[in-house]
N, C-alpha and C positions, 0 to 999 in steps of 0.2 A: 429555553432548552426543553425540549421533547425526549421523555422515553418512549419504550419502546410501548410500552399499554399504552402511552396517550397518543403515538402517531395511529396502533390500529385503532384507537375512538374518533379519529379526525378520520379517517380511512371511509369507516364506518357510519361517521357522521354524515360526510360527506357525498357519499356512495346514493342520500336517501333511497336507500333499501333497508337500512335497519331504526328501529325507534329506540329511544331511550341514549344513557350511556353506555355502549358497550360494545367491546368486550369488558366483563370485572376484572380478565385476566386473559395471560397469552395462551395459558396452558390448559390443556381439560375441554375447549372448544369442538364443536361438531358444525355439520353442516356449512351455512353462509360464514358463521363467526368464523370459523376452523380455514375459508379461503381469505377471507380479510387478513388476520394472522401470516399465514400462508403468505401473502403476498408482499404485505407490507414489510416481510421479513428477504423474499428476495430483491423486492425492490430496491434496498439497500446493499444488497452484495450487487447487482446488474449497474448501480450505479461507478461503486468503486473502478469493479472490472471494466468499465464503460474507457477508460483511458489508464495510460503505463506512469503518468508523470503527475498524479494529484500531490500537490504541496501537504497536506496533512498528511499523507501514508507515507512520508520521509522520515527517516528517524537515525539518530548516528549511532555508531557504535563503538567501544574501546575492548579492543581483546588483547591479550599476553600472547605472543608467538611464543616458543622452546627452542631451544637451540638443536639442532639437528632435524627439524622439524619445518614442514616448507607447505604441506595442507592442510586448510581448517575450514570446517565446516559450522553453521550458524550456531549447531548444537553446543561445539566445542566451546562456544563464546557465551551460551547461553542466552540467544536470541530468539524467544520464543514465539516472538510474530513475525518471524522475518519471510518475507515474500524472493527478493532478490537482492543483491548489491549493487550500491548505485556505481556505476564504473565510467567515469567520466577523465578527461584530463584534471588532475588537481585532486582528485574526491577520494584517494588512499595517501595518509601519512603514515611514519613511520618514525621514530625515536627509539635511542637505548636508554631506559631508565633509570640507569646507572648516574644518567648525566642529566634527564629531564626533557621538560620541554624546550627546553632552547635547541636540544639538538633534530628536533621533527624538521620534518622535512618530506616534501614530495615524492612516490616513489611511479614511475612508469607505471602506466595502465599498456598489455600488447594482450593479442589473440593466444585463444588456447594453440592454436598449431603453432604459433611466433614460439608461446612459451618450451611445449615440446621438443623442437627443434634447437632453442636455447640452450635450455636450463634439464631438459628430460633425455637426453641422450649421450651414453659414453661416463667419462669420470668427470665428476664433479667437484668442483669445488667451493667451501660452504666459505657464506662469507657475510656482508651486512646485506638484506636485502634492495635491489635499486629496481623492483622492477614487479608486476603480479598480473594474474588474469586468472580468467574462471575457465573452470572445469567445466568441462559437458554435465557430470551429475552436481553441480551449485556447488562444490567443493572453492574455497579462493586459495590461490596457490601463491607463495610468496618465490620471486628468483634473488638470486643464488638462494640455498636453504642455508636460513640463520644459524651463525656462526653460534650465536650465545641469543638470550631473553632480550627482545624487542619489544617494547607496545607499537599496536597497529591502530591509528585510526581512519575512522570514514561514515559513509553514509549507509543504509539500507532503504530498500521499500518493502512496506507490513504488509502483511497478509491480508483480507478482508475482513471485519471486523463482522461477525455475526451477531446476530440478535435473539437472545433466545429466552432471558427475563424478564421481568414484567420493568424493571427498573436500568437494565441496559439503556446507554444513553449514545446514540451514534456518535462516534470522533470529529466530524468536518465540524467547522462551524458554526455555532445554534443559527446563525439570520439562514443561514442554507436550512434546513432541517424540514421545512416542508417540500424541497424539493422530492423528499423521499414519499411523501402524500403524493402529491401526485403521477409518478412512477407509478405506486401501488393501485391508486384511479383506474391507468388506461391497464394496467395487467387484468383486475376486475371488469375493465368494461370489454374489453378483450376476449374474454371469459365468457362475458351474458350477448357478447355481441351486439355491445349500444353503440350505433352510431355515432349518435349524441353526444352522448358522455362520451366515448372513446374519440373524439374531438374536442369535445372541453379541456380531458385532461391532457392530451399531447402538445396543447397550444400553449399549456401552464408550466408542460413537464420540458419544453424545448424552450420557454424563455427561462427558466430557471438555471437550466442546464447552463446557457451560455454565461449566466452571469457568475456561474461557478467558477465555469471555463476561465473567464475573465479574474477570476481574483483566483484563482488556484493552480494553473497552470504557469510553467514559463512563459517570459517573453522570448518573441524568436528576434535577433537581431539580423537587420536585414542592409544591406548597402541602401543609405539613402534614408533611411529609418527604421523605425522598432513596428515590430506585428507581433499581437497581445496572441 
């Protein structure tokens, strides 16, 4: 497991352009230390953002809906890395907690216009949720608006996980961690305009990449077989 000082010393190691160990740290740096840093810190956000569907940036979540109450926002639930909602068939449940989990249960995933058209126009009537979709500003909207206090379950995807202490440890997992080395590589060779080295690292940073792909993304199923 790599932090974030040891991946810029591999960075840095690696780079042979710097001697010694170093950086001592992320912070306080100038000059070459200061793009090593630099880089090895976006290199890590270019990865995440690199695909919509990494298996680590999943994460579920349980909120209280209110009764009269039919829009909630990540804040309302206190999702503080939340990126987006996973909205898939099956990936929003819903129970009254009165009664537990035995009574969860699936509720409809439709379009914000489906939902408008639905559940946003004329008189309403509130009742047990069977149905949600997203707002244009990430609001999740529950239809009909809850008669009484539902728990909602489901999934989200996090935000990017930034690097900014010496002891920040990236989220994917540790056998991946040097793919973040070399990302940082070709951005520095990028930078100095080495050939070379901007072909060493992309030949490292695109096998890596795939073997991420390969353990972190879906499989897609396909008539006739599965494609990873």
């Amino acid at each position: 497991m790599a932090t974030f000082l040891q991946l810029c010393q591999s960075v840095a190691r690696d780079s042979g352009t710097v001697s010694g160990v170093q950086p001592t740290s992320v912070t306080g740096q100038t000059g070459r230390l200061a793009k090593i840093v630099l880089f090895t810190a976006t290199a890590w956000t270019d990865i995440q953002n690199s695909r919509s569907a990494w298996a680590w940036m999943r994460a579920e979540f349980e909120g209280g809906a209110a009764g009269g109450v039919g829009e909630y926002t990540a804040a309302a639930w206190s999702l503080d890395d939340w990126a987006e909602w996973v909205v898939s068939p099956g990936s929003i449940t819903l129970y009254d907690p009165a009664v537990g989990v035995a009574d969860e249960g699936e509720i409809d995933i439709i379009g914000w216009d489906a939902y408008r058209r639905r559940y946003g126009r004329g008189a309403q009537t509130i009742g047990r949720p069977i149905a949600c979709a997203v707002k244009p500003n990430g609001a999740l909207l529950l239809g009909p608006i809850p008669r009484a206090a539902y728990t909602v379950r489901g999934e989200y995807r996090t935000a990017p996980q930034l690097l900014t202490t010496n002891t920040d440890t990236p989220n994917l997992p540790k056998r991946f961690h040097d793919i973040i080395k070399w990302r940082a590589l070709l951005l520095l060779a990028e930078f100095d305009e080495a050939p070379t080295a901007m072909a060493t690292a992309a030949t490292n940073y695109r096998r890596m990449l795939g073997d991420l792909e390969r353990d972190q993304l879906p499989t897609i199923t396909v008539v006739g077989g599965a494609l990873a």
